[in-house]
C-alpha positions in Angstrom: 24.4 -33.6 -14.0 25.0 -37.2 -13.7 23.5 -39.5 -10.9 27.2 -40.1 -9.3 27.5 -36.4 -9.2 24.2 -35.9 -7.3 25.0 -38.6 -5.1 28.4 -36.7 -4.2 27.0 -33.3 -3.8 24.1 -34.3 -1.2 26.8 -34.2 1.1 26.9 -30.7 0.4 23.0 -30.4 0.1 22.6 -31.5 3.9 18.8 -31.5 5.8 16.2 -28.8 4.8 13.7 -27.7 7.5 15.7 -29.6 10.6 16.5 -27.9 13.2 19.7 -27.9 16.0 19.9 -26.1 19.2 19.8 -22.4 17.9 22.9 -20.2 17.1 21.1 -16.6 16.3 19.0 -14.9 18.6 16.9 -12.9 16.1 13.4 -11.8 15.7 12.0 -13.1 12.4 10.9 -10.8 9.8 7.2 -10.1 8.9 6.6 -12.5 5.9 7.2 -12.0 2.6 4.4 -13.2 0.0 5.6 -15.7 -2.2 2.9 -14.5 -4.7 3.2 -17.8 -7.2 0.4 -19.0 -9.7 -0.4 -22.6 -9.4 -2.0 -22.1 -13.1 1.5 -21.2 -14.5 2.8 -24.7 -16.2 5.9 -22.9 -17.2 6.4 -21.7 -13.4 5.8 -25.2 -12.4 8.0 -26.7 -15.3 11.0 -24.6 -13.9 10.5 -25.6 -10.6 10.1 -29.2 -11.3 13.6 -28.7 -12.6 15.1 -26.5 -9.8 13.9 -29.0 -7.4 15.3 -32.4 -8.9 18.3 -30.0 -9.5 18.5 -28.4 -5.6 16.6 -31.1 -3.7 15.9 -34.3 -4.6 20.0 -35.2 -3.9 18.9 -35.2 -0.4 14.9 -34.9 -0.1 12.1 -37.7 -1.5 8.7 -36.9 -2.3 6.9 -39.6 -2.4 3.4 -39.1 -2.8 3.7 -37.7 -6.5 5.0 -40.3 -9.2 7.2 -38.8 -12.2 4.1 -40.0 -14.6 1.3 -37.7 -13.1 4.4 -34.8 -13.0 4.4 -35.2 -16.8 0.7 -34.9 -17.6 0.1 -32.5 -14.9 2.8 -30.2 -16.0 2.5 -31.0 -20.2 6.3 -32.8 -20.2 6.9 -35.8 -22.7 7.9 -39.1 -21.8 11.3 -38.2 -23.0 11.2 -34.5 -21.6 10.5 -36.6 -18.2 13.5 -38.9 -19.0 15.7 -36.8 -19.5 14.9 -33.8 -17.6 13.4 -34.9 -14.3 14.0 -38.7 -14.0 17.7 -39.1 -12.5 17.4 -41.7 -10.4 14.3 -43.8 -11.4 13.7 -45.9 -14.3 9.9 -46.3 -14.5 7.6 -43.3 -14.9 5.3 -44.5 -12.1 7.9 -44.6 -10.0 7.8 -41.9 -6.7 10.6 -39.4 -6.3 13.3 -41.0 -4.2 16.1 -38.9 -3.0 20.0 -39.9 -4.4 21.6 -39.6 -1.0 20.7 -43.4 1.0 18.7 -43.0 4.0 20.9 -44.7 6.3 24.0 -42.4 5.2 22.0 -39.0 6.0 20.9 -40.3 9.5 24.9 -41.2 10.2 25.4 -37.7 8.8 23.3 -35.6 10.4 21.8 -37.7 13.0 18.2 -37.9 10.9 17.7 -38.4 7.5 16.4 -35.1 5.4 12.2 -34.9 5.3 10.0 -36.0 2.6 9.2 -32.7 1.1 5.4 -33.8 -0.5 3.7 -32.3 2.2 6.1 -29.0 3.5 4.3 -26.2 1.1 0.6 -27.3 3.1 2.4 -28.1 6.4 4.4 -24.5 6.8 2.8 -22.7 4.2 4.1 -21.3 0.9 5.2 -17.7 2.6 7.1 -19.3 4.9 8.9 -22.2 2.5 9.9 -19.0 0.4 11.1 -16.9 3.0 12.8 -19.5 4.1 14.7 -20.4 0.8 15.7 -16.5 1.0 16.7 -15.9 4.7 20.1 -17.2 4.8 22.6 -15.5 6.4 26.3 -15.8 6.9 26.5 -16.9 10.9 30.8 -17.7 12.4 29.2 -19.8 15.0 26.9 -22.1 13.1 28.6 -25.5 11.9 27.6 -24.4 8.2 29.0 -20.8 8.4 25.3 -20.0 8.0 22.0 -19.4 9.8 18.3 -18.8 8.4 16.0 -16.3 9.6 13.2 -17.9 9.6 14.1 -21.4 11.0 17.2 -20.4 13.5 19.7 -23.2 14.2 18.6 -25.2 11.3 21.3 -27.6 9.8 20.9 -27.3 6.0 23.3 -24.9 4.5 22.9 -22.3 2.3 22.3 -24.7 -1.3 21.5 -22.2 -3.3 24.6 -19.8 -2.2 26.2 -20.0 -5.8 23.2 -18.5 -7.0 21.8 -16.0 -4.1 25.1 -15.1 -3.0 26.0 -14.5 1.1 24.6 -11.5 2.8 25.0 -10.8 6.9 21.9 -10.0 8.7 21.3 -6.9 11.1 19.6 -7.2 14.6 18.9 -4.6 16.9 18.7 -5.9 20.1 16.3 -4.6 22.8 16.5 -4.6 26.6 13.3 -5.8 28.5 11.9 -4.4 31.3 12.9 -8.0 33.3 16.5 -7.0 32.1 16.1 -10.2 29.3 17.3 -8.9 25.8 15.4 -9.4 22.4 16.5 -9.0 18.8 14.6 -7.4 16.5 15.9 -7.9 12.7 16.4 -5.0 10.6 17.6 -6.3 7.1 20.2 -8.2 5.1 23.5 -6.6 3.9 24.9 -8.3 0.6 28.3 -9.5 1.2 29.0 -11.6 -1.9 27.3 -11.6 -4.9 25.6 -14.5 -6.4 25.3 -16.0 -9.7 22.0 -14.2 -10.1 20.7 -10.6 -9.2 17.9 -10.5 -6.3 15.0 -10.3 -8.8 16.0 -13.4 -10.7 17.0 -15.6 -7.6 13.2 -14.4 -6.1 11.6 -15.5 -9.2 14.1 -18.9 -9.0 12.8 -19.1 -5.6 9.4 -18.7 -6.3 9.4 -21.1 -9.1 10.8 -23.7 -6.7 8.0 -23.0 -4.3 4.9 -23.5 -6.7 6.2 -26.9 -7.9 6.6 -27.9 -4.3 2.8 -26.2 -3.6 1.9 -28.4 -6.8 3.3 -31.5 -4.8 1.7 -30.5 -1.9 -1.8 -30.7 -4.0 -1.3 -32.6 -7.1 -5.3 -32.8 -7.7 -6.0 -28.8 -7.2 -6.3 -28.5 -11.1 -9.2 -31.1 -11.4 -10.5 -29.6 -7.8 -10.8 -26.3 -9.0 -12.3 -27.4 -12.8 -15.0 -29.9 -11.1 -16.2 -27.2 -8.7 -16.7 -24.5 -11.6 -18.7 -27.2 -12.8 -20.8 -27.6 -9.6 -21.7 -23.9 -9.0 -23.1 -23.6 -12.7 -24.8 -27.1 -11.9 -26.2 -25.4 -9.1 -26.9 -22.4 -10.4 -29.0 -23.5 -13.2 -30.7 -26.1 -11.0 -31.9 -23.1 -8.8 -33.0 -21.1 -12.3 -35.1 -24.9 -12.9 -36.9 -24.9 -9.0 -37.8 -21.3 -9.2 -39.6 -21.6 -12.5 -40.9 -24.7 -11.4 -42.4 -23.4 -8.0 -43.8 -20.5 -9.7 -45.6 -22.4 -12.3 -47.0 -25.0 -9.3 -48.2 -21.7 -7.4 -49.6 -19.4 -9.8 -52.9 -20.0 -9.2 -52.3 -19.9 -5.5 -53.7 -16.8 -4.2 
């Protein structure tokens, strides 16, 4: 997709994770695990590409440059180009989102947030549950609502693929006469470009590579502390065969 396209169709990509006064009153479901592997480079190659697809017209993230992306994730140069790089021109450059700042806040009265940090700040269960509870809604300015953010303003952005579905409530009457609403399921009402276990896996996809941003240096984390424990390990092998050779003819 060309960069004049993305810039057009932020308008229809609108603010992820902002919230309006709400228009459903239902109970949230229990969450669902996202269940991705940060060590899957092909996961994380995907969802580098869902997300500069799905995202980046109206989100930044601008604590990971394109150039650690492409070693972290085993992409080219040209791979990175071509495939990632829409709207930059150097590789050290930070990911910038298409739609201008100043346009987002006229439009929806704050501009969309940087999205480096969302998988550590609400969790990776609830960024995927999230991406997946979306729900047609007649009285929300999109003509949808999300079950786990209610009254939020981004609309459904990855309808073409998901497809609409209505949620169910049941709604309970309190003993102080106030009523609750507890949610039951979702009903497919349209059918989407892909069935429910390919959009989950699309989903979840999306999710690691925004987990990856979240923690760019978990690979060399993880790979240094292996390397610790066996340091320590055979360092306490060293000062047990030393103290028993100091104190062997210790009675």
């Amino acid at each position: 997709m060309g960069n004049m396209n993305r810039v057009a169709s932020a308008v229809l990509v609108s603010v992820c994770f902002l919230t309006t006064p709400a228009y459903a009153s239902g109970g949230g479901a229990e969450l669902e695990s996202a269940d991705i592997d940060p060590d899957n480079i092909n996961s994380l190659q995907r969802g580098a590409a869902n997300f500069m697809n799905y995202c980046s017209g109206c989100h930044s993230a601008r604590y990971v440059r394109y150039k650690t992306i492409g070693k972290d994730l085993d992409l080219s140069e040209d791979l990175l180009v071509e495939n990632l790089m829409f709207n930059a021109d150097k590789t050290f450059e930070t990911i910038e989102a298409s739609m201008p700042a100043d346009d987002a806040a006229r439009w929806y009265g704050t501009p969309p947030p940087d999205l480096s940090l969302m998988a550590r700040a609400k969790g990776v269960d609830h960024v995927y549950n999230f991406l997946k509870g979306f729900y047609v809604a007649s009285d929300s300015p999109t003509g949808v609502d999300n079950l786990q953010l209610p009254g939020t303003s981004m609309p459904h952005v990855l309808w073409e693929l998901q497809g609409y579905q209505e949620a169910h409530f049941t709604e309970h009457t309190n003993e102080d006469g106030s009523v609750t609403s507890t949610f039951e399921g979702f009903e497919q009402v349209t059918p989407g470009q892909l069935d429910s276990e390919d959009f989950d896996n699309f989903v979840r996809d999306t999710v690691n590579f925004l987990a990856y941003m979240a923690e760019p240096v978990r690979g060399f984390r993880v790979v240094l502390g292996k390397w610790v424990l066996i340091y320590l390990i055979f360092f306490l092998i060293i000062a047990r065969m030393l103290k028993k050779q100091i104190w062997k003819d210790v009675k």
